[in-house]
N, C-alpha and C positions, 0 to 999 in steps of 0.2 A: 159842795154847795148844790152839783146839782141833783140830789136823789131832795136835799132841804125846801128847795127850792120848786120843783119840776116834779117829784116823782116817777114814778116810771115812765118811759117811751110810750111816745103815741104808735112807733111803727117800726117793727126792727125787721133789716135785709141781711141776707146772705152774706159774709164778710169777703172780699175780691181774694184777702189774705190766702184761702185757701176753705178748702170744706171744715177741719177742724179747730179752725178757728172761731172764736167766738162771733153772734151776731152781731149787726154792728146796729147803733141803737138810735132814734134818729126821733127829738123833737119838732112841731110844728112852730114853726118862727114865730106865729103870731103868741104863742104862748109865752117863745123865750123873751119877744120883745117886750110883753105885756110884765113880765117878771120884773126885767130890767132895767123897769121903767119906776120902780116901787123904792121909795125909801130904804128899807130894812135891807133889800138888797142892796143898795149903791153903799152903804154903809158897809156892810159883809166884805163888798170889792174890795174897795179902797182899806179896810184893816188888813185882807188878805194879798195887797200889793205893797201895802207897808213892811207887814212881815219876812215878804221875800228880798224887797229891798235889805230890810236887817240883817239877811241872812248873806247872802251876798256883800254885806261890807266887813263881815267878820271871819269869810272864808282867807286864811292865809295864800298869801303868792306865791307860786310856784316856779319856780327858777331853773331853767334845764339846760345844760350846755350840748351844744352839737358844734360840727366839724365848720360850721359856717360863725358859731362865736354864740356867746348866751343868749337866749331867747327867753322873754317871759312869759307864762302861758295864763 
């Protein structure tokens, strides 16, 4: 959503990660909040909060026993 939304960086730094690490890439807030703030996006969120919620109700339980008794993760 964000390259849809935002397009490229206003300003990219040095990434702390390390020299061969990629830039790190870094929007002007006024822009993000100006986005934000727009229909098409709040729409976009909330389907792609829906989705993850979906996805998440459909991941099977995982049931592990250790030496302290089952645990479910």
């Amino acid at each position: 959503m964000i390259k849809q939304f935002l397009g490229g960086p206003d300003h990219t730094v040095p990434n702390p990660g390390g020299r061969n690490a990629p830039r790190v890439k870094l929007w002007l807030i006024t822009r993000v909040e100006d986005i934000e703030g727009t229909e098409v996006f709040q729409q976009r969120w909330w389907q792609a909060v829906d989705r993850r919620n979906a996805q998440q109700r459909q991941k099977p339980q995982d049931t592990t026993c250790t030496e302290a008794g089952a645990v479910r993760r």
